[in-house]
FISE-425300 format. One line per field, with one value per residue (C-alpha): residue in three letters; x negated, y, z negated. Coordinates in steps of 0.2 Angstrom, whole numbers, padded with zeros to 4 digits. Layout:
<tortors>
res [ALA, ...]
X [X, ...]
Y [Y, ...]
Z [Z, ...]
</tortors>
This chain:
<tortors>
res [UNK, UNK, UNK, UNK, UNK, UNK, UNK, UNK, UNK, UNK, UNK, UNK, UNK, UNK, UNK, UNK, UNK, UNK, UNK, UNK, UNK, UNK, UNK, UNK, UNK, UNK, UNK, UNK, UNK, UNK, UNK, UNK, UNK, UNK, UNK, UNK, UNK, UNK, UNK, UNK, UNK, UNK, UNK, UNK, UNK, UNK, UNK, UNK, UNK, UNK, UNK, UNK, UNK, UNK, UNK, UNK, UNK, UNK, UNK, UNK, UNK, UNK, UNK, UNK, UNK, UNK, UNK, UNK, UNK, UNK, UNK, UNK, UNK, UNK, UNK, UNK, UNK, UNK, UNK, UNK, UNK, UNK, UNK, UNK, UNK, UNK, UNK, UNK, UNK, UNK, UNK, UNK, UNK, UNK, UNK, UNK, UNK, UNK, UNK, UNK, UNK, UNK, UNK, UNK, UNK, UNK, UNK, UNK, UNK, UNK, UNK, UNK, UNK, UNK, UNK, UNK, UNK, UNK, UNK, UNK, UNK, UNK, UNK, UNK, UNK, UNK, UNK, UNK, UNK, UNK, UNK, UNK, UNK, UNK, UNK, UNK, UNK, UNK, UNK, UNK, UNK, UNK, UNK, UNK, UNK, UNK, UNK, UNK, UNK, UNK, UNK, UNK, UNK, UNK, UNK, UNK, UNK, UNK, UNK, UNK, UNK, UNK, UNK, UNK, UNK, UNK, UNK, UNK, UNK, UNK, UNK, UNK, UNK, UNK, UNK, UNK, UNK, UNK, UNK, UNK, UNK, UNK, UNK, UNK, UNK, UNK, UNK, UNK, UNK, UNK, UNK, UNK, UNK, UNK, UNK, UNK, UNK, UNK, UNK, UNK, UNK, UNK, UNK, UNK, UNK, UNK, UNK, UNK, UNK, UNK, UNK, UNK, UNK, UNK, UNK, UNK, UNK, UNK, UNK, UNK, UNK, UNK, UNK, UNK, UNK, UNK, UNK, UNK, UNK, UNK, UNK, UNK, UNK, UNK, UNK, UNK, UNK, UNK, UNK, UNK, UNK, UNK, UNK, UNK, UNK, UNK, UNK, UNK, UNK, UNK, UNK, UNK, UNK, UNK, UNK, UNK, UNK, UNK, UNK, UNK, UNK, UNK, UNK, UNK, UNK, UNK, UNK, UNK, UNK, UNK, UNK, UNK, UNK, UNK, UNK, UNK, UNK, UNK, UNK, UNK, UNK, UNK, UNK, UNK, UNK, UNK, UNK, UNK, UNK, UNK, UNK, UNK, UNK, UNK, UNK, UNK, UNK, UNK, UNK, UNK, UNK, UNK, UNK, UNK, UNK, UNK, UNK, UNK, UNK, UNK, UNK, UNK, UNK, UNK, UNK, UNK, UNK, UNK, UNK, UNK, UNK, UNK, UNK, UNK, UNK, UNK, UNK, UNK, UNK, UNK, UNK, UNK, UNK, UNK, UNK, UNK, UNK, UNK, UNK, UNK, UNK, UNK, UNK, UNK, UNK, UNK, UNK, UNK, UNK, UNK, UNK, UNK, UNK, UNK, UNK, UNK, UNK, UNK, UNK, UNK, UNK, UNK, UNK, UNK, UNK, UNK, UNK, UNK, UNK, UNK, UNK, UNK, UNK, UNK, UNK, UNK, UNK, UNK, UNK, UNK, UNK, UNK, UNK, UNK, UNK, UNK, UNK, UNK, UNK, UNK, UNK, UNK, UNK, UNK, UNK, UNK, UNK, UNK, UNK, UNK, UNK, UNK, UNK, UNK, UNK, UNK, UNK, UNK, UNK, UNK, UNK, UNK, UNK, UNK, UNK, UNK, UNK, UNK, UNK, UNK, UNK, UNK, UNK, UNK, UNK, UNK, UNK, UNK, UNK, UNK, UNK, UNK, UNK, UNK, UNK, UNK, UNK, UNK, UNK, UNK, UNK, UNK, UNK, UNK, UNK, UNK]
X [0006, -0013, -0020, -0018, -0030, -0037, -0043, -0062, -0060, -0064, -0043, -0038, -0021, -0015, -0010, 0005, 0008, 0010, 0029, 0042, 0059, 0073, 0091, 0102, 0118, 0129, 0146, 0134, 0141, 0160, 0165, 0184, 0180, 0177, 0168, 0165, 0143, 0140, 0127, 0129, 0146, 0140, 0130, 0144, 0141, 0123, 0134, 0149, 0162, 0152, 0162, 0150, 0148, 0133, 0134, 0128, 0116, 0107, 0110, 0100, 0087, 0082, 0083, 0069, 0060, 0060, 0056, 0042, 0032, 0035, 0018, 0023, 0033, 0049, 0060, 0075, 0089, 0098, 0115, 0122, 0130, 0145, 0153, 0147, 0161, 0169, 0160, 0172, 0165, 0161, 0147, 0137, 0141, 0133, 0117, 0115, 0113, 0102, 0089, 0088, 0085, 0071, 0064, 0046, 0041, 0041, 0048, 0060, 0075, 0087, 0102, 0106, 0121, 0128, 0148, 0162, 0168, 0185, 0187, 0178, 0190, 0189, 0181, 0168, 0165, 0164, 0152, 0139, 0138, 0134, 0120, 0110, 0118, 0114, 0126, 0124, 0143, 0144, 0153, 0151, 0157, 0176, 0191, 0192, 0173, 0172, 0187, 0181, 0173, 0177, 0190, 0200, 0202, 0218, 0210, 0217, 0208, 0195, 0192, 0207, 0204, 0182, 0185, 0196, 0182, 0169, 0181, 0179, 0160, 0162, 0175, 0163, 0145, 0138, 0122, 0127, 0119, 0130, 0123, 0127, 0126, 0122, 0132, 0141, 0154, 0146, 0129, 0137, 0143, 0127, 0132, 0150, 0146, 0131, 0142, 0156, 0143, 0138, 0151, 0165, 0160, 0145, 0131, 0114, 0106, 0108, 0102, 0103, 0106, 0102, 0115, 0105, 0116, 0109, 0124, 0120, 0133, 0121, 0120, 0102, 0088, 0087, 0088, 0085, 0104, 0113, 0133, 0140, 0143, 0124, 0116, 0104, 0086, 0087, 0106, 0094, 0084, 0094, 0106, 0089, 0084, 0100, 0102, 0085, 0086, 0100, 0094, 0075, 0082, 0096, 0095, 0077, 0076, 0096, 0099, 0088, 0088, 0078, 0070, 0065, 0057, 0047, 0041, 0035, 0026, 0016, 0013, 0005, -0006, 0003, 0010, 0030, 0036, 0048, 0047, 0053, 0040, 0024, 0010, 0014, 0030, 0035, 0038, 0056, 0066, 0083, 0092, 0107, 0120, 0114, 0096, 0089, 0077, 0073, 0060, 0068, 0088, 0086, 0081, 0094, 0090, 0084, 0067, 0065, 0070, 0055, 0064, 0076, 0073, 0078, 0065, 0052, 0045, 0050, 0034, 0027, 0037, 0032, 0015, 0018, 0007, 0023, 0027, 0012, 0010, 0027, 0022, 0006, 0014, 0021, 0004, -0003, 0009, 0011, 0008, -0006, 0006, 0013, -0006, -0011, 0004, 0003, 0018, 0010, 0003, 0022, 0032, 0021, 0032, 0047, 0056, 0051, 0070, 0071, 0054, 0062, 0059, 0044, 0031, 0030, 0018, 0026, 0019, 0031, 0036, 0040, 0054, 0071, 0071, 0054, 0060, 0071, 0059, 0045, 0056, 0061, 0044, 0039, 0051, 0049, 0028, 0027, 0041, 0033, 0016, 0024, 0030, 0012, 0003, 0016, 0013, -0006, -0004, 0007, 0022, 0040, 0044, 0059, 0048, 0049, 0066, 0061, 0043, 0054, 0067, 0054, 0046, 0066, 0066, 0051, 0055, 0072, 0063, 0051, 0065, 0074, 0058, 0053, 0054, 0057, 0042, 0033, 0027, 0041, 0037, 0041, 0026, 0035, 0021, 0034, 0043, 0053, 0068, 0063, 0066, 0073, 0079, 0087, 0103, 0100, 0101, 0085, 0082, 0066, 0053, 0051]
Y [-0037, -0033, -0028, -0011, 0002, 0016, 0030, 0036, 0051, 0053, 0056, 0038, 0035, 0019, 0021, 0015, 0002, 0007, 0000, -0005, -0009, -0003, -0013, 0003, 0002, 0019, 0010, 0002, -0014, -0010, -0023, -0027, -0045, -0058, -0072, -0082, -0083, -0064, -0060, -0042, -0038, -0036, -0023, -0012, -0014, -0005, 0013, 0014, 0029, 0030, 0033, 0024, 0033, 0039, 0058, 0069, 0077, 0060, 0053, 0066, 0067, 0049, 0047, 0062, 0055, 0034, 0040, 0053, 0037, 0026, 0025, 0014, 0017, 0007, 0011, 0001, 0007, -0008, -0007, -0017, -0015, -0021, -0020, -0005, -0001, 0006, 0020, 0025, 0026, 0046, 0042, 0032, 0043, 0059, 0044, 0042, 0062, 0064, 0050, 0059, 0075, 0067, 0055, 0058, 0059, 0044, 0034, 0022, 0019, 0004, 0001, -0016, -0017, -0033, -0035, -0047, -0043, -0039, -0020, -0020, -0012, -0004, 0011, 0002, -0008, 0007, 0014, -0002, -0004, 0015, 0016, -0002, -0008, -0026, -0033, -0046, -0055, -0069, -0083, -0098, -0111, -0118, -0110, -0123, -0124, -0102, -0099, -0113, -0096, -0082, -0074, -0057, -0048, -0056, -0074, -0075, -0084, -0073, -0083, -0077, -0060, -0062, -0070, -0055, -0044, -0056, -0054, -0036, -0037, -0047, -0037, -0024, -0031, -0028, -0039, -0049, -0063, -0075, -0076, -0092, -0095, -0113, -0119, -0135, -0134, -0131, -0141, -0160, -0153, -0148, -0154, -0146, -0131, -0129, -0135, -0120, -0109, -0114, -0120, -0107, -0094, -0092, -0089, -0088, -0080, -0090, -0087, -0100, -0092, -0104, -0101, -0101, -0093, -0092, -0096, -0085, -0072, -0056, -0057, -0054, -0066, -0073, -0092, -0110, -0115, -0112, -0111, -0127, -0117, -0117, -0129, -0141, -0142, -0159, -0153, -0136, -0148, -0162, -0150, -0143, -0158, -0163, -0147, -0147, -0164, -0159, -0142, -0147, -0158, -0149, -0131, -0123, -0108, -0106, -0104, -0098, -0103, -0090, -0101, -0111, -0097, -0094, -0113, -0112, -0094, -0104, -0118, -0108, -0099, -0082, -0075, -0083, -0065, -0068, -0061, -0078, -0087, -0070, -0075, -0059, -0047, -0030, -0021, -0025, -0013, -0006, 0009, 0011, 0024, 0036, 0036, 0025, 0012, -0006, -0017, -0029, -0032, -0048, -0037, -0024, -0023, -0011, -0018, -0016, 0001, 0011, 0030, 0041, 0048, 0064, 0066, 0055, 0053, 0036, 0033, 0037, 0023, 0011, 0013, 0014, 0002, -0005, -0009, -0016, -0028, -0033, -0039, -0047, -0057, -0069, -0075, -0074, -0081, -0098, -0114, -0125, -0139, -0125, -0122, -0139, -0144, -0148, -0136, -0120, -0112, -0110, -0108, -0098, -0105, -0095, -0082, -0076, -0074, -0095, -0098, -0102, -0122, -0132, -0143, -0162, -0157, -0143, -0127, -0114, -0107, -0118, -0114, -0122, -0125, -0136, -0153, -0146, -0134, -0149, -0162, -0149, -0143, -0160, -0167, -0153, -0158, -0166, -0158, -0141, -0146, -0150, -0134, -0125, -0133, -0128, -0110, -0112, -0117, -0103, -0117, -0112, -0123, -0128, -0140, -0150, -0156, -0166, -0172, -0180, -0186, -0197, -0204, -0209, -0218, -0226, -0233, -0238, -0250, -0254, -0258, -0269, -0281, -0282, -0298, -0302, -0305, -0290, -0274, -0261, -0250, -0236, -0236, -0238, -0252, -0263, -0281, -0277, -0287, -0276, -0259, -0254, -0275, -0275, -0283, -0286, -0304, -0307, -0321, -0331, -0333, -0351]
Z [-0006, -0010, -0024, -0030, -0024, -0032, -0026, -0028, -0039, -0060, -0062, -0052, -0047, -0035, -0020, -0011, 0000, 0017, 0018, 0005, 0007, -0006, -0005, -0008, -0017, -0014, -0024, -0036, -0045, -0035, -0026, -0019, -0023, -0037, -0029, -0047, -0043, -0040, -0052, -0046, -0052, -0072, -0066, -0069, -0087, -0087, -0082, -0091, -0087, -0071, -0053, -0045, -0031, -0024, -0018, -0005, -0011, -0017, -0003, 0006, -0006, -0005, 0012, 0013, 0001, 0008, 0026, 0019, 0009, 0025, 0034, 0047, 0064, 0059, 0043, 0040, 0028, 0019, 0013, 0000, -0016, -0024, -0008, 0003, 0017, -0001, 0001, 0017, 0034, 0032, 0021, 0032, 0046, 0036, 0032, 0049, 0052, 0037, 0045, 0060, 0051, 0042, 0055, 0058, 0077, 0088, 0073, 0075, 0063, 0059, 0047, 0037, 0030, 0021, 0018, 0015, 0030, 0022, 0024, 0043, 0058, 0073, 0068, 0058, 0074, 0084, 0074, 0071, 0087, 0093, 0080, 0081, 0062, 0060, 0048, 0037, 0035, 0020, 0024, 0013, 0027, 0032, 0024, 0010, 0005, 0009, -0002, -0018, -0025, -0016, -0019, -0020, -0037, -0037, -0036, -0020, -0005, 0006, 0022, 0033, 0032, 0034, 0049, 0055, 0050, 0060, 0076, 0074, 0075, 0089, 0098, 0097, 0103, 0086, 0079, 0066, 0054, 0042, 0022, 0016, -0002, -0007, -0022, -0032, -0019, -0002, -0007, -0003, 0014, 0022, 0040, 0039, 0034, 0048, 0060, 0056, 0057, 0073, 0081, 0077, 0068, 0081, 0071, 0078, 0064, 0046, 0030, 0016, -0002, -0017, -0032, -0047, -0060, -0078, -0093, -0106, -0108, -0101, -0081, -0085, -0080, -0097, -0105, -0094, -0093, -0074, -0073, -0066, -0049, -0047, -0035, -0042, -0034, -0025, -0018, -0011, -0003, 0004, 0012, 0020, 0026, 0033, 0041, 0047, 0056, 0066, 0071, 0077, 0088, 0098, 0091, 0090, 0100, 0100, 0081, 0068, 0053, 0039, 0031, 0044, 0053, 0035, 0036, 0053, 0052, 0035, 0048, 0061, 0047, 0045, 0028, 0026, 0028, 0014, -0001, -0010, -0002, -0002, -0012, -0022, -0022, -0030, -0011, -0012, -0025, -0030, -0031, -0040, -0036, -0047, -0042, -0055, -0045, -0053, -0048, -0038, -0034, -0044, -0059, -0062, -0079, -0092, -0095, -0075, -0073, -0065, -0066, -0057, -0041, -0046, -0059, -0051, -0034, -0025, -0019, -0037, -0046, -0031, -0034, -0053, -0065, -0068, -0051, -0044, -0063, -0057, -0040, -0045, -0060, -0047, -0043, -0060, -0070, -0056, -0068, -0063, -0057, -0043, -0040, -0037, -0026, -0009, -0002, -0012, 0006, 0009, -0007, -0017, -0031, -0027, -0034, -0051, -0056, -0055, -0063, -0079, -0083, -0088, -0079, -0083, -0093, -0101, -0094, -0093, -0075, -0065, -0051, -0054, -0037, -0035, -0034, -0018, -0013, -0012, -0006, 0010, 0013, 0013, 0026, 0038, 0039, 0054, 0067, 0060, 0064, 0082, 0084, 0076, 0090, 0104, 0098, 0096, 0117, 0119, 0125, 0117, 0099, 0106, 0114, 0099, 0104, 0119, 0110, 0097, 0109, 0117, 0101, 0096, 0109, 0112, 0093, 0097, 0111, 0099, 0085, 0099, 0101, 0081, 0075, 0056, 0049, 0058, 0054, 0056, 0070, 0061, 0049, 0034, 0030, 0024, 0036, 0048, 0037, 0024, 0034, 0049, 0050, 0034, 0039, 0057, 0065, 0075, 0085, 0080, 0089, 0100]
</tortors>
């Protein structure tokens, strides 16, 4: 996100950005599961006696008002919630009307829609796939590690019945793209749980979701203390890295990976694309059911509400002081240790909702997530310089597999020669006994 402009005139106002993206939430905090992280399911609190359902006339209303502030030729609706095939198939039938009533000329439209899976038939299949809806399916690995926290209202197991819910997509030729949260179960299983994905749930489109899930009492992003379900920094990491060294050597090109993509367009000099990873944020927002729009779907929270819709023009409270402070506080607020750090062209320091512990030398916001967050960006240097260059030649990245097929090999043969008291070919700097010989029986020298 730039900085805020203003227009030239004595009564100055700031102008919107050309494109912002709001995760909508029709059913609000409802959801027919209890998965034990879900920081959105104390939401419900924030409207009690609600029905939390959005209605018609709403529903109409914002989508006149997010495709009128849209000044670019594509404009996708997210979907989320809670759980948003609550809502019943006939409200997203009536969406899908309303965008086409609104949709400016030669504009392009798309739907997001995140789910459990649970609820998904034929008709919800039928209906994805004749209107472009990408969906988002969660699926936290194999049954075991997928059913440790997500469970039904009942506290009874999940997997079976997301599966079913996947075949349907399937069945039905509709886009889809697996969110996996990363947590105290999953996080020791990085290999596993990539390989299920790949392997048998078909996944070709991944996205890797930290669990960082404050204890205090609130289900608001307050305190420094995380649940024991949340993942630990150097966990986020090392089930990057594990992931990451099997992918760039047999799946680049065939899977991808969010925040791989991210890494490699920082690589080749572009903006990470992610708002996790932007420099600055504030162009990805919330609207309840209601109408009321927060600041961020991280930050569904009172100090973060921003207005109603119905008595203040969306594109007015995207453009609000507020707002745009919101966004830029990311960048201002970014201790000098995150400033000075090495990764920073491509982490940006994270998200503000984990920038809650100290520096080493006590400066406050640091990401909870920067030992991992370092130690991956790190590992992934040289194979993402690799696949920089391919692009700079316009050559595929994939062609990182073969190039680091060859130097393997080339070491292995390397290895295989090494006496004890050499250097070890690997450029480690240390003896060969001391490194890659540690343990291995070499014949000396005559």
């Amino acid at each position: 996100m730039e900085s805020v402009k203003t227009m030239p005139s004595a009564g100055t106002a700031p102008v919107p950005p050309p494109a912002f993206h709001v995760m909508m939430k029709p059913r609000g905090a409802i959801c027919n599961l209890d998965c034990k992280y879900c920081y959105f399911l104390s939401k419900e609190a924030l409207y009690p006696g609600s029905r939390f359902r959005m209605g018609e006339d709403l529903l109409e209303e914002y989508t006149r008002q997010y495709i009128e502030a849209q000044q670019v030729p594509e404009v996708t609706f997210a979907w989320q919630g809670g759980e948003p095939t609550l809502m019943g198939l006939d409200f997203f039938k009536r969406a899908v009307e309303l965008q086409q009533k609104y949709r400016k000329p030669g504009m392009r439209i798309y739907n997001a829609f995140q789910t459990n899976g649970v609820l998904l038939n034929d008709d919800w299949g039928r209906f994805f796939h004749e209107h472009d809806f990408l969906i988002g399916i969660s699926i936290d690995g194999p049954e075991d590690i997928h059913d440790f926290y997500r469970v039904d209202k009942g506290g009874q197991p999940t997997f079976r019945r997301v599966m079913a819910g996947l075949e349907i997509l399937k069945k039905h030729r509709v886009e889809f793209n697996v969110l996996t949260t990363v947590h105290a179960a999953n996080a020791p299983h990085p290999l596993r749980v990539y390989r299920f994905l790949r392997d048998e749930a078909g996944a070709r489109f991944i996205q890797f979701i930290p669990i960082v899930e404050r204890d205090n009492g609130t289900g608001f992003q307050e305190g420094d203390r995380v649940t024991e379900r949340s993942v630990t920094g150097r966990q986020y990491g090392e089930f990057l890295c594990a992931i990451f060294d099997e992918w760039v050597r047999r799946d680049v090109g065939r899977v991808f990976v969010q925040i791989f993509d991210v890494a490699l367009a920082a690589w080749s000099g572009h903006r990470p694309g992610l708002c996790v990873f932007e420099e600055t944020c504030g162009n990805a927002l919330a609207l309840e059911h209601n109408g009321d729009l927060y600041s961020c779907d991280h930050f569904v929270e009172p100090n973060y509400r921003l207005g109603n819709i119905q008595e203040i023009p969306l594109v007015e409270m995207v453009a609000s002081p507020q707002q745009r402070q919101f966004g830029l506080d990311k960048r201002e607020t970014l201790p000098r240790y995150c400033r000075e750090c090495e990764v920073r062209f491509v982490c940006n320091g994270g998200c503000p909702k984990n920038r809650f512990i100290t520096t080493p030398d006590g400066e406050p916001g640091l990401n909870y997530l920067c030992e991992g967050y370092r130690l991956f960006f790190n590992h992934i240097d040289r194979p993402m310089r690799i696949m920089a260059a391919e692009l700079q030649a316009h050559r595929p990245p994939a062609n990182v597999m073969g190039i680091l097929a060859r130097e393997e090999a080339e070491l292995q043969r390397r290895l295989a020669r090494a006496q004890r008291n050499d250097p070890c070919p690997c450029g480690s700097g240390r003896k060969f006994k001391h490194c890659h010989g540690r343990g291995v029986k070499v014949a000396s020298r005559s």
